[in-house]
Structures are given as C-alpha cells and as structure tokens.
PDB file of N, CA, C and O in Angstrom:
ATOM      1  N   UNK A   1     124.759 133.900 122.276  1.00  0.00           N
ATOM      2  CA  UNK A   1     123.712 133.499 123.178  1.00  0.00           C
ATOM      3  C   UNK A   1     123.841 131.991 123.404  1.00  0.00           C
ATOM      4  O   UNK A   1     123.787 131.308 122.381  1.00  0.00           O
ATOM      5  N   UNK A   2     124.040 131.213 124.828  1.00  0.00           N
ATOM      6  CA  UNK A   2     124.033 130.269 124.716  1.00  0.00           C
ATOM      7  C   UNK A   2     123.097 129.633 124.850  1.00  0.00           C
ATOM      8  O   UNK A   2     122.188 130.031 125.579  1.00  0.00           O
ATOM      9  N   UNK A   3     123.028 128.465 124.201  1.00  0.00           N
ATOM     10  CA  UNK A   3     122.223 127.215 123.981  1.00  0.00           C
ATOM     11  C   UNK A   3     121.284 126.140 124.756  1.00  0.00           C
ATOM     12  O   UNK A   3     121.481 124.964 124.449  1.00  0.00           O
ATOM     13  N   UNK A   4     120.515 126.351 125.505  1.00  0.00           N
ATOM     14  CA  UNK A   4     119.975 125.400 126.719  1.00  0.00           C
ATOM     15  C   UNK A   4     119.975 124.100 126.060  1.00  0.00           C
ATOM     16  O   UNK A   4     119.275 124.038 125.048  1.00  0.00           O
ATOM     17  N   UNK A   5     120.652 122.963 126.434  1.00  0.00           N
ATOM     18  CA  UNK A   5     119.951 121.625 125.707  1.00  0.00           C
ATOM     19  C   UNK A   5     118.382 121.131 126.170  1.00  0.00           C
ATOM     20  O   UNK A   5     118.041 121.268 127.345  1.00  0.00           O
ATOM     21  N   UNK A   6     117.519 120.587 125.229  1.00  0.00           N
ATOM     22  CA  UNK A   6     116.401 120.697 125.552  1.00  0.00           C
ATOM     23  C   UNK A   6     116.220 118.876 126.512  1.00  0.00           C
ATOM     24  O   UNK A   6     116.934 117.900 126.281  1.00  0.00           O
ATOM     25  N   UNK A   7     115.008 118.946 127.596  1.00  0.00           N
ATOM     26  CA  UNK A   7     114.507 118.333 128.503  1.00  0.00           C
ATOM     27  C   UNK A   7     114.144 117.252 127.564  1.00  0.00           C
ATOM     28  O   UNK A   7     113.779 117.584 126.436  1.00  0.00           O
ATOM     29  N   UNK A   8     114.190 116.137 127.847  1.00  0.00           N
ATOM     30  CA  UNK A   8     113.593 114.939 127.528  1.00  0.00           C
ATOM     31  C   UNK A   8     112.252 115.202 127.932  1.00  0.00           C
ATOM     32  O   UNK A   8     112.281 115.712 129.052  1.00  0.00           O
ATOM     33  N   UNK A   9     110.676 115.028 127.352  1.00  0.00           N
ATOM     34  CA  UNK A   9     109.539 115.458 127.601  1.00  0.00           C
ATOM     35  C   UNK A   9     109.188 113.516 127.699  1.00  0.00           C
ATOM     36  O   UNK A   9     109.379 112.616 126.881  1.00  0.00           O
ATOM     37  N   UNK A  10     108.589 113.529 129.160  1.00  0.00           N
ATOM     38  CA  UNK A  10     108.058 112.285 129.621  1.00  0.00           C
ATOM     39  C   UNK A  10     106.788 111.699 129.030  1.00  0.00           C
ATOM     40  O   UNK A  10     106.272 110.631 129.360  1.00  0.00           O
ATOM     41  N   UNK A  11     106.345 112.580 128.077  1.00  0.00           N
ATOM     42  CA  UNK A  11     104.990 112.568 127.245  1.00  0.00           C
ATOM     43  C   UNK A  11     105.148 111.132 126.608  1.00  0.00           C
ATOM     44  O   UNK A  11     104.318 110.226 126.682  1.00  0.00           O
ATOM     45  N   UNK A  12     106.544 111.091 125.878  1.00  0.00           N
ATOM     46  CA  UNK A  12     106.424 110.338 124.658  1.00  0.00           C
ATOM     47  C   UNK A  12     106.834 108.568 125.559  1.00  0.00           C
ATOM     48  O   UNK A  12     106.725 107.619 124.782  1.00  0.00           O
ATOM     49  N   UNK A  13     107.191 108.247 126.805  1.00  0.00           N
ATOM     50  CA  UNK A  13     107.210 106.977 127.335  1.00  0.00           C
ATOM     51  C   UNK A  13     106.174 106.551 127.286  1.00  0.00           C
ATOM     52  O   UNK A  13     105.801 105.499 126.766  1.00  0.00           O
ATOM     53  N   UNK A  14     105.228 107.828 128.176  1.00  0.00           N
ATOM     54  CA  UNK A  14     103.725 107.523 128.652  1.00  0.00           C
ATOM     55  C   UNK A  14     103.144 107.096 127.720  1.00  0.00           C
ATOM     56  O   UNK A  14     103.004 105.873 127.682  1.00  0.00           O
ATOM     57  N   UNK A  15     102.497 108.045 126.444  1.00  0.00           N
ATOM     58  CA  UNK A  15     102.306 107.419 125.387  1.00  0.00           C
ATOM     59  C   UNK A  15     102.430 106.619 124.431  1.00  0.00           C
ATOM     60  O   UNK A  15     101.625 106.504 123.507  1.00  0.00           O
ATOM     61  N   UNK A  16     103.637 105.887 124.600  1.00  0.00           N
ATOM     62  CA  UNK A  16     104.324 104.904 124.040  1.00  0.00           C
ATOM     63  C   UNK A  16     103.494 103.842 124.758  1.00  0.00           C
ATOM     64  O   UNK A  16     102.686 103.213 124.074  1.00  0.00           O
ATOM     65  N   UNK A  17     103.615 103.546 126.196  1.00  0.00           N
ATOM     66  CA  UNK A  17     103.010 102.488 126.790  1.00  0.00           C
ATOM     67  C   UNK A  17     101.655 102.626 126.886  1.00  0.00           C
ATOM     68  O   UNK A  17     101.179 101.564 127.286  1.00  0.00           O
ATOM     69  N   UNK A  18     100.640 103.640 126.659  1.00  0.00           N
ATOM     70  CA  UNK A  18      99.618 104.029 126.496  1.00  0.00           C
ATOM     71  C   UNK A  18      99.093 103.088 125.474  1.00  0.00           C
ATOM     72  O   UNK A  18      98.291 102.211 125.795  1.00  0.00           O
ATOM     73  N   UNK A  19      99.554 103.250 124.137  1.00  0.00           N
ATOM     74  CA  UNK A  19      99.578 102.983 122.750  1.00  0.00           C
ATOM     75  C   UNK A  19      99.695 101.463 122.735  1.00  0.00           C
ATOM     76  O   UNK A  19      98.877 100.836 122.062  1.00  0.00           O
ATOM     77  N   UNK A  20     100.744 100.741 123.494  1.00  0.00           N
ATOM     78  CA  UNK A  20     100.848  99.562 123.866  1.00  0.00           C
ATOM     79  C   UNK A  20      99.711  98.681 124.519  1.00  0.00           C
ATOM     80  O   UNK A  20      99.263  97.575 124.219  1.00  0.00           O
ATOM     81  N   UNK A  21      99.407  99.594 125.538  1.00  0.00           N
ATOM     82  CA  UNK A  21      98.127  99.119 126.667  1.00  0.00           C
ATOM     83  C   UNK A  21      96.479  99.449 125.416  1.00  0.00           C
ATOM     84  O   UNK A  21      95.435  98.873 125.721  1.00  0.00           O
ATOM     85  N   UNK A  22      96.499 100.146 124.451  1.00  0.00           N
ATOM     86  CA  UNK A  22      95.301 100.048 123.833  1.00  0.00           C
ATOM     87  C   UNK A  22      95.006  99.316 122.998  1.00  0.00           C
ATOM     88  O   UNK A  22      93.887  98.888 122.713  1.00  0.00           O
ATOM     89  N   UNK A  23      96.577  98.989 122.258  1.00  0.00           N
ATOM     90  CA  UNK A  23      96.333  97.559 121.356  1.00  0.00           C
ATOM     91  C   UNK A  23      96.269  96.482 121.973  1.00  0.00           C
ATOM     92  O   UNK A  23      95.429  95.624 121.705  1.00  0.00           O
ATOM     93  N   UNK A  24      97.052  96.379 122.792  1.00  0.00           N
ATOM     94  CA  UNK A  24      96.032  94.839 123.729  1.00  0.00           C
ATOM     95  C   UNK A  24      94.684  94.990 124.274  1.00  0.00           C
ATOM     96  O   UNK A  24      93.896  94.051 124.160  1.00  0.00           O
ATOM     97  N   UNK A  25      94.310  96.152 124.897  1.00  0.00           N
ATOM     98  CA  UNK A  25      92.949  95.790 125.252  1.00  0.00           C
ATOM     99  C   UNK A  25      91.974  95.151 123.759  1.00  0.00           C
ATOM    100  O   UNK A  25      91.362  94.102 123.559  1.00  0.00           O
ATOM    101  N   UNK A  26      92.261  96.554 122.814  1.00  0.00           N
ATOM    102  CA  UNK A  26      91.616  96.463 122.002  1.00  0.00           C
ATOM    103  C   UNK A  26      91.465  94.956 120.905  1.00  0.00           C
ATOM    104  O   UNK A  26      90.584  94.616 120.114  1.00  0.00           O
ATOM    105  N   UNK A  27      92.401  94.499 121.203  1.00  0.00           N
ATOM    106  CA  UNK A  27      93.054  93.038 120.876  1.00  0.00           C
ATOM    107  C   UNK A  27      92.028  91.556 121.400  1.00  0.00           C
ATOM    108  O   UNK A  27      91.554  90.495 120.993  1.00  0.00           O
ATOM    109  N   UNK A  28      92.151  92.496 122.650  1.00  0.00           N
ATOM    110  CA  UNK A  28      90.823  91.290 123.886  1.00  0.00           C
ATOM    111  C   UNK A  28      89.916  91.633 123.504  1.00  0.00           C
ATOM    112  O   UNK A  28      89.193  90.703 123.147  1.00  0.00           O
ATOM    113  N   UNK A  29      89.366  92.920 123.320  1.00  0.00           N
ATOM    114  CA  UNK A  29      88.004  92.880 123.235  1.00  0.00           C
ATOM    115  C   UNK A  29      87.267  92.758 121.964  1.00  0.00           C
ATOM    116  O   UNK A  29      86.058  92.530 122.020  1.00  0.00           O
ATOM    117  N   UNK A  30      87.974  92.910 120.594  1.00  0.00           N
ATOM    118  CA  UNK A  30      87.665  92.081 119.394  1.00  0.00           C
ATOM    119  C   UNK A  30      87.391  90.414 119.503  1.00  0.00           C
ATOM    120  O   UNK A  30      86.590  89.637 118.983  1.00  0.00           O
ATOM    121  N   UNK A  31      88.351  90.316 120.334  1.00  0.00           N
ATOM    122  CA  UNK A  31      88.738  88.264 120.084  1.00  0.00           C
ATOM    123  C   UNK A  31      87.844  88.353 121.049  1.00  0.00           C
ATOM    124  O   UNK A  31      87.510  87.181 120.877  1.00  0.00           O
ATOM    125  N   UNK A  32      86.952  88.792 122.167  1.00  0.00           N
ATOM    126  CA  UNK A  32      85.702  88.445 122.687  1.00  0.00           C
ATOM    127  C   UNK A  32      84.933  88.482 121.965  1.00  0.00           C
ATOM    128  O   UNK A  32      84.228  87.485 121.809  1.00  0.00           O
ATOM    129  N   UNK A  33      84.762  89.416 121.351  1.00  0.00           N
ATOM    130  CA  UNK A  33      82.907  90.249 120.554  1.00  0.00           C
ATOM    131  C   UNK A  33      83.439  89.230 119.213  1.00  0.00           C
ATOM    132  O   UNK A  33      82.528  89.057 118.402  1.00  0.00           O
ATOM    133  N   UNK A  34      84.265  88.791 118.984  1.00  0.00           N
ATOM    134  CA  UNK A  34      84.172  87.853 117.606  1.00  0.00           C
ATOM    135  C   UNK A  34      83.666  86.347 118.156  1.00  0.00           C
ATOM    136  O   UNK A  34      83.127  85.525 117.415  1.00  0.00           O
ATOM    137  N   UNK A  35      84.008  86.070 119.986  1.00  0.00           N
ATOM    138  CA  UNK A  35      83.366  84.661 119.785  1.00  0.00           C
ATOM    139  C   UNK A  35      81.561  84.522 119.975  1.00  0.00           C
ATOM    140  O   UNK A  35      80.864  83.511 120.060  1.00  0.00           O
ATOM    141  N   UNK A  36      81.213  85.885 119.993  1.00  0.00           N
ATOM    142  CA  UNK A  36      79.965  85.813 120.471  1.00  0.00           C
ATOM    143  C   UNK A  36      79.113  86.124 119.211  1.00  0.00           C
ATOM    144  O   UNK A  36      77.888  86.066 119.326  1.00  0.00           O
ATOM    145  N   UNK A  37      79.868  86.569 117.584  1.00  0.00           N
ATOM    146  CA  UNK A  37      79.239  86.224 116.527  1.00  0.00           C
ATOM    147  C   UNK A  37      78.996  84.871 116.349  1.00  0.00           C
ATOM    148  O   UNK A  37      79.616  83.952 116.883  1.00  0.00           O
ATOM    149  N   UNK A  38      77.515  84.735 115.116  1.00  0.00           N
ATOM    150  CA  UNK A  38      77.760  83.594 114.686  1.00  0.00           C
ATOM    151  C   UNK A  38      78.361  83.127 113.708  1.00  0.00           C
ATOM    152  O   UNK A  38      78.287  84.099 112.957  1.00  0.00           O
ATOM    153  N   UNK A  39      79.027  82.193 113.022  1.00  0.00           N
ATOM    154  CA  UNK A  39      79.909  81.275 112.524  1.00  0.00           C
ATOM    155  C   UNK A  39      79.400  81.397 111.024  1.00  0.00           C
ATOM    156  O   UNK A  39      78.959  80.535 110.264  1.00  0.00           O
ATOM    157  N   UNK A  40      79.637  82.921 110.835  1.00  0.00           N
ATOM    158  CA  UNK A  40      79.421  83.169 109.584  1.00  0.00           C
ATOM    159  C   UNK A  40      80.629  83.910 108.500  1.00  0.00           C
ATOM    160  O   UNK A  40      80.781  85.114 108.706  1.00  0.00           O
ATOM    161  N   UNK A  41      81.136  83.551 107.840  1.00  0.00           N
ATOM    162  CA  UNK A  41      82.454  83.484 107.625  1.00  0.00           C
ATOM    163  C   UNK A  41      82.328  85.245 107.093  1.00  0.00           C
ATOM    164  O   UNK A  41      83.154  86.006 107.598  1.00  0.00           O
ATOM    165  N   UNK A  42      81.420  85.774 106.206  1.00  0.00           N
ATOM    166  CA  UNK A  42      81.668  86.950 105.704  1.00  0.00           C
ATOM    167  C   UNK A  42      81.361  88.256 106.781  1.00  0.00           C
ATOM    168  O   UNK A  42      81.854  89.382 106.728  1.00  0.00           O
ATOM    169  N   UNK A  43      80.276  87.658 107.874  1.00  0.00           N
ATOM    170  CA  UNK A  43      79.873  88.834 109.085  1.00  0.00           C
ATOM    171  C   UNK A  43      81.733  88.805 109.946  1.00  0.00           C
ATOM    172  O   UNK A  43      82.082  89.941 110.264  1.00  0.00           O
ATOM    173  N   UNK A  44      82.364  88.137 110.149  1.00  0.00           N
ATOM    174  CA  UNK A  44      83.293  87.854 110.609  1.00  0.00           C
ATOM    175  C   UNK A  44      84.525  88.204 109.971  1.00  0.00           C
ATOM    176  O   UNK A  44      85.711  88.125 110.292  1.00  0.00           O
ATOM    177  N   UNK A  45      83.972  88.565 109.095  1.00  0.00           N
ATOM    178  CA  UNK A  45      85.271  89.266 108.098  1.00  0.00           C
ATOM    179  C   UNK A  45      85.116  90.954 107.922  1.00  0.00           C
ATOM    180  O   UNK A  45      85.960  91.771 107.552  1.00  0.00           O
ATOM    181  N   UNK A  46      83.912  91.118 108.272  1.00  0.00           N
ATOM    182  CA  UNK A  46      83.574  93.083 107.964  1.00  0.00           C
ATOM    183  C   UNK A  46      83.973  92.839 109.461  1.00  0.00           C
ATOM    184  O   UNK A  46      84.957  93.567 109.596  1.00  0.00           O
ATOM    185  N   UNK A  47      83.822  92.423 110.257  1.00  0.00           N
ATOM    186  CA  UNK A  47      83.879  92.420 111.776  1.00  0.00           C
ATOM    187  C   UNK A  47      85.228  92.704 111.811  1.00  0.00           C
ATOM    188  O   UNK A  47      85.525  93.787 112.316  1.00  0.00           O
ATOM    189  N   UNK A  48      86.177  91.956 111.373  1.00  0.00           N
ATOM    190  CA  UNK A  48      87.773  92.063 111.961  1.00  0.00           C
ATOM    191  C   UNK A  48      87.951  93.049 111.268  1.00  0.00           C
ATOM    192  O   UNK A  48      88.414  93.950 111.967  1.00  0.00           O
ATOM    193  N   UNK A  49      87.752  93.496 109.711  1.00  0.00           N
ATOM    194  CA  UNK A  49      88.547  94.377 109.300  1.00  0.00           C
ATOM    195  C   UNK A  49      87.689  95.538 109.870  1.00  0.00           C
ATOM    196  O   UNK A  49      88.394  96.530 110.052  1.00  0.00           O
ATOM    197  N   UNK A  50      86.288  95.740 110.236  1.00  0.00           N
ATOM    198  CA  UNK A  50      85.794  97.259 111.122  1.00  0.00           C
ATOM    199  C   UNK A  50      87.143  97.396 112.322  1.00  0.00           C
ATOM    200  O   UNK A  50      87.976  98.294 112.446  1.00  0.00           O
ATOM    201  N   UNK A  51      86.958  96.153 113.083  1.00  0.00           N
ATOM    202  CA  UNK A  51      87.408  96.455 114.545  1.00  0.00           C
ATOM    203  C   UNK A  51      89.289  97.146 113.949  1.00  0.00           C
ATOM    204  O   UNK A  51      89.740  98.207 114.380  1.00  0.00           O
ATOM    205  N   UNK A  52      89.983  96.325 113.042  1.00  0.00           N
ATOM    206  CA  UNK A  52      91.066  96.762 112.528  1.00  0.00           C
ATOM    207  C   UNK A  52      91.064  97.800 112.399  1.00  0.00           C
ATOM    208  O   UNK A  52      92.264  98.076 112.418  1.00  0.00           O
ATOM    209  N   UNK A  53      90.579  98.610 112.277  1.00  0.00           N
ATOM    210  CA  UNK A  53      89.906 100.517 111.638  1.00  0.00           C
ATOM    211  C   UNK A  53      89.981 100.842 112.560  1.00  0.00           C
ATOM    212  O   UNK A  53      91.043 101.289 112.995  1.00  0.00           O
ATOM    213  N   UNK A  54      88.811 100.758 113.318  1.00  0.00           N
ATOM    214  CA  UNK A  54      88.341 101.618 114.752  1.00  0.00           C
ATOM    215  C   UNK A  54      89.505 101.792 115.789  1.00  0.00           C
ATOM    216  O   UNK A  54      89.477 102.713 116.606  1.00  0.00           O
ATOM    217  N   UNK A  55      90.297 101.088 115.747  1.00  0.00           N
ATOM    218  CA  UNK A  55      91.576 101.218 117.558  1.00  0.00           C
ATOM    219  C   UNK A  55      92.195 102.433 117.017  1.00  0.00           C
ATOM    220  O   UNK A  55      92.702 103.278 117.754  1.00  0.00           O
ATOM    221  N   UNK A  56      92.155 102.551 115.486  1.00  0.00           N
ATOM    222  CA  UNK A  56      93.533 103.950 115.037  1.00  0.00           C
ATOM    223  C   UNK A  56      92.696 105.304 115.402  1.00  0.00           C
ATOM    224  O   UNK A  56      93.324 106.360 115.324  1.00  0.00           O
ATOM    225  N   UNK A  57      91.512 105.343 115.742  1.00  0.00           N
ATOM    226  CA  UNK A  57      90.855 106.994 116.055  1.00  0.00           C
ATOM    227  C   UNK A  57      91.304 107.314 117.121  1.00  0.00           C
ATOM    228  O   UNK A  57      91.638 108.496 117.195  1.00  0.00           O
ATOM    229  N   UNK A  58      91.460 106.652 118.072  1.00  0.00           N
ATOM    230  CA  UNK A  58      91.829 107.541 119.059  1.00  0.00           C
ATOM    231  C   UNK A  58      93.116 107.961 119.264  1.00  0.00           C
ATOM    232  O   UNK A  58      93.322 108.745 120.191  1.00  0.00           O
ATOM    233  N   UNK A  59      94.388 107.437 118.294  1.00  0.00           N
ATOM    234  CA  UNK A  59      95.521 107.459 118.361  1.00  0.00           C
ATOM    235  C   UNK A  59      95.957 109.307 117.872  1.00  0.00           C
ATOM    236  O   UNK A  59      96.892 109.978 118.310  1.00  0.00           O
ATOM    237  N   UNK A  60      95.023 109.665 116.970  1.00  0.00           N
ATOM    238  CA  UNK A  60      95.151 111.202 116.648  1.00  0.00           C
ATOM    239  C   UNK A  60      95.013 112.203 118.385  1.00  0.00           C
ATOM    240  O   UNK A  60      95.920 113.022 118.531  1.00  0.00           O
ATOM    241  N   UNK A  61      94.494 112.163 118.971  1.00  0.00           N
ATOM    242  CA  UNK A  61      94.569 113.094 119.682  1.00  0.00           C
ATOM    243  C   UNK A  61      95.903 112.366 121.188  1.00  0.00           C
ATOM    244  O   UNK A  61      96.404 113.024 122.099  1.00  0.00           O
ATOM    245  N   UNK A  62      96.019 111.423 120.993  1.00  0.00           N
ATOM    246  CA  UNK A  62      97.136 110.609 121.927  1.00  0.00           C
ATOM    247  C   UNK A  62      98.331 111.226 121.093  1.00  0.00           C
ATOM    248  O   UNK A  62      99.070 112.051 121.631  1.00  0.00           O
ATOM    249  N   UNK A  63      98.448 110.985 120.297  1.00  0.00           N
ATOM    250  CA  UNK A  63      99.959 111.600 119.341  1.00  0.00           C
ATOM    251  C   UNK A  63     100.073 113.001 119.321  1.00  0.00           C
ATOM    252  O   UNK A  63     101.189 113.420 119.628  1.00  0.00           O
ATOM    253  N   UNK A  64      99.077 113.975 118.994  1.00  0.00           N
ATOM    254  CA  UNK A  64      99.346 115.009 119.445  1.00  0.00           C
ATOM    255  C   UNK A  64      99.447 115.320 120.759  1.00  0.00           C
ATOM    256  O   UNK A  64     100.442 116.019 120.950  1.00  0.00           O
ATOM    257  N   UNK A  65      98.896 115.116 121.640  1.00  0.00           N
ATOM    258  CA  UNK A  65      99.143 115.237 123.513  1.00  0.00           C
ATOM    259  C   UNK A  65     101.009 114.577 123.576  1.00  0.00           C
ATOM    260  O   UNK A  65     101.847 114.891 124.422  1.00  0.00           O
ATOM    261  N   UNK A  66     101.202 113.599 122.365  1.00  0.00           N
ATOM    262  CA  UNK A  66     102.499 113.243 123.262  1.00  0.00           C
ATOM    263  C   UNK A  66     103.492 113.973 122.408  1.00  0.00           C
ATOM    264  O   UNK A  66     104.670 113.776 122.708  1.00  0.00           O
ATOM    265  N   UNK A  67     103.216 114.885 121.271  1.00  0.00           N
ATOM    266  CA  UNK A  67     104.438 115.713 120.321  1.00  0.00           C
ATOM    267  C   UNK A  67     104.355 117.193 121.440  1.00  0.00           C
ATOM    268  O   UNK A  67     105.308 117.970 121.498  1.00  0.00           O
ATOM    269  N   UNK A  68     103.440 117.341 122.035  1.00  0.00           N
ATOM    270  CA  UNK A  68     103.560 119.197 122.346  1.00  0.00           C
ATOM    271  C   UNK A  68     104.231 118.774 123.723  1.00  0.00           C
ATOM    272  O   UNK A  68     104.126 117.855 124.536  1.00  0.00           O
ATOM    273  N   UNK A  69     105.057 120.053 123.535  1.00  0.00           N
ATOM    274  CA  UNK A  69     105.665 120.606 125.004  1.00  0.00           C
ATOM    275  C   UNK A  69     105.775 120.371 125.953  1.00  0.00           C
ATOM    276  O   UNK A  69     104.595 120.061 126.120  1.00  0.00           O
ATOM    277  N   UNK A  70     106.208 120.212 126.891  1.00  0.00           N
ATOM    278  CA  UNK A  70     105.460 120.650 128.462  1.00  0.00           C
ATOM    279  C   UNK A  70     105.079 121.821 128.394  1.00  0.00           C
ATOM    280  O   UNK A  70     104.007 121.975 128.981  1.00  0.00           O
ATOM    281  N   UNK A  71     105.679 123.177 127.708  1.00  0.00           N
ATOM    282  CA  UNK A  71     105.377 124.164 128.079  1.00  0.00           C
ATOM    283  C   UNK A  71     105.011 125.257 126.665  1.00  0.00           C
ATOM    284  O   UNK A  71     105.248 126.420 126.339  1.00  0.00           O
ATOM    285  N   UNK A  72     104.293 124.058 126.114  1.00  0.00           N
ATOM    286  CA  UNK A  72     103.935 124.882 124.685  1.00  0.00           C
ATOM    287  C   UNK A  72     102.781 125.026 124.909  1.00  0.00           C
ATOM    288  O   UNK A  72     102.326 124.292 125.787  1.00  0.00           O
ATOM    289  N   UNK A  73     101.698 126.141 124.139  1.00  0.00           N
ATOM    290  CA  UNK A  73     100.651 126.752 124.728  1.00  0.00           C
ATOM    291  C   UNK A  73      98.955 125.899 123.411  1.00  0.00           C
ATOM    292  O   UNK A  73      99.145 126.018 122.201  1.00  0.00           O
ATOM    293  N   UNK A  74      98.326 125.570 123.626  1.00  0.00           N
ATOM    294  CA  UNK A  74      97.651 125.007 122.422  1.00  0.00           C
ATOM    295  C   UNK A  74      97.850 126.276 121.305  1.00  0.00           C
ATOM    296  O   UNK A  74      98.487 127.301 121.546  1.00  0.00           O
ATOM    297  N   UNK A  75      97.160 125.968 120.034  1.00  0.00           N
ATOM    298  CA  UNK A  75      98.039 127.055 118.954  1.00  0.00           C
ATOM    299  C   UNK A  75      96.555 127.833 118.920  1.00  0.00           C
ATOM    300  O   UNK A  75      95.391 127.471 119.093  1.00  0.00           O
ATOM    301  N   UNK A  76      97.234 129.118 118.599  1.00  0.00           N
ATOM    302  CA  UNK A  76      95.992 129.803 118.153  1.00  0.00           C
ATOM    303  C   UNK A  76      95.908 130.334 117.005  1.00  0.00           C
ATOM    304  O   UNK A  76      96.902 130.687 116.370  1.00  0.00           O
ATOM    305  N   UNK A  77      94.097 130.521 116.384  1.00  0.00           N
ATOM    306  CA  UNK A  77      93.687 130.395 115.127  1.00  0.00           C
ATOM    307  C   UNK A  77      94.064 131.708 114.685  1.00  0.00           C
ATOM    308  O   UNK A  77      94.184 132.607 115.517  1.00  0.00           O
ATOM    309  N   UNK A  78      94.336 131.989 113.013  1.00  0.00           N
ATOM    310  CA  UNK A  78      94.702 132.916 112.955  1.00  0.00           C
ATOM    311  C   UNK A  78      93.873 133.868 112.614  1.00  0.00           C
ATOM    312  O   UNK A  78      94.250 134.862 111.993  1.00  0.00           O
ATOM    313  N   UNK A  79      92.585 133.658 113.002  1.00  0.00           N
ATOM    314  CA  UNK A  79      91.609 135.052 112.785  1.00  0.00           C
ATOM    315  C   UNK A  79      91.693 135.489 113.991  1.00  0.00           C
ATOM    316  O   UNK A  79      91.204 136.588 114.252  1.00  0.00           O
ATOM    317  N   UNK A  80      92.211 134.870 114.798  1.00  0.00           N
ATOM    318  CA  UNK A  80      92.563 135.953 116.028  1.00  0.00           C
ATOM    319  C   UNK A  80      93.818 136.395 116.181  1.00  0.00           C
ATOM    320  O   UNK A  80      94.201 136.488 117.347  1.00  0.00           O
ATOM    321  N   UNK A  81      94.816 136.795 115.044  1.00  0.00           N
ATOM    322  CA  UNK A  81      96.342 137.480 115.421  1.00  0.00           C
ATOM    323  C   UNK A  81      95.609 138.175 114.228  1.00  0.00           C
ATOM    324  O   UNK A  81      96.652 138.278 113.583  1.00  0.00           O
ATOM    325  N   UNK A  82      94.942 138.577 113.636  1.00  0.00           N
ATOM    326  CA  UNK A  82      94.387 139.254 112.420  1.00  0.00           C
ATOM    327  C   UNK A  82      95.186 140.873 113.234  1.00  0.00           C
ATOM    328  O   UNK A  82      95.209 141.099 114.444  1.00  0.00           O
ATOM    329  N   UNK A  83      95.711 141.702 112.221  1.00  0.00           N
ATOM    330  CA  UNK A  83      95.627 143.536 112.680  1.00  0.00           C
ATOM    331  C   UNK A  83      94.311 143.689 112.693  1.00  0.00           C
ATOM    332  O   UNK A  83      93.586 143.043 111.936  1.00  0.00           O
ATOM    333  N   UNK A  84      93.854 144.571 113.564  1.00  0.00           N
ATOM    334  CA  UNK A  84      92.885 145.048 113.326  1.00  0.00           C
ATOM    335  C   UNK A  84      92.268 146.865 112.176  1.00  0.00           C
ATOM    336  O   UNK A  84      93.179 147.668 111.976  1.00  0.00           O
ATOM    337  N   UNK A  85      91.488 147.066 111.864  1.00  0.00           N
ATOM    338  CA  UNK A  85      90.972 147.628 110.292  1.00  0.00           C
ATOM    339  C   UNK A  85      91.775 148.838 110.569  1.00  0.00           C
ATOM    340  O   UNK A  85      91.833 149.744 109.737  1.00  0.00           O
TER     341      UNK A  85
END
C-alpha cells in the first residue's frame, strides 16, 4: 500500500505568529497597568509575577487548535463508543 506523504498543516505558522503577537501585546499592556500602580515596591512585584502567570492560559487551547489536523475530527468521549448491554 503506498504511502501519501503528509501536507504541511498551516495551523502551526499561524499559531506560531499568533503566540508571538500575544506576548507583545501582553508585554504592552503589563508595562502600561504597571505605570499606573503606585510606587510600591512589593504591590509591583505580585503585579509582574500575576501578569507573568496569566498570558500562559490562553496558550492551552491555541496549542491544541494548532497540533490537530485539518481533517481530524474533535475526539470523542469514551462513554459514548461504550457496546451497548
């Protein structure tokens, strides 16, 4: 049986520059919302390391959108391939 070589899937550019374009925003909009604290050295420190945290949540459902298919189907749970009684 021969072998199809598989398609380069355009997912993973997009998301690549996606990923790119969110750490800079997210980049600007810390170094804004930090000049509009006040000049308090420890509020300014839970501040950077929160905002440090928060940019990686949305990266879970971006990474999966850019690993599946073009033509893979979302997965299904397995109480629904169950035999039935």
């Amino acid at each position: 049986m021969p072998v199809t070589p598989a398609r380069p899937s355009w997912r993973k550019p997009v998301g690549i520059l996606l990923i790119l374009l969110l750490i800079a925003f997210w980049a600007w909009l810390a170094a804004t919302v930090a000049d509009w604290l006040p000049d308090f050295r420890l509020l300014r420190l839970l501040f950077f390391l929160t905002a440090g945290l928060i940019w990686i949540l949305p990266l879970k459902p971006l990474l999966k959108w850019m690993e599946r298919g073009p033509h893979q189907a979302p997965s299904i749970r397995s109480s629904d391939t169950a035999p039935p009684p």
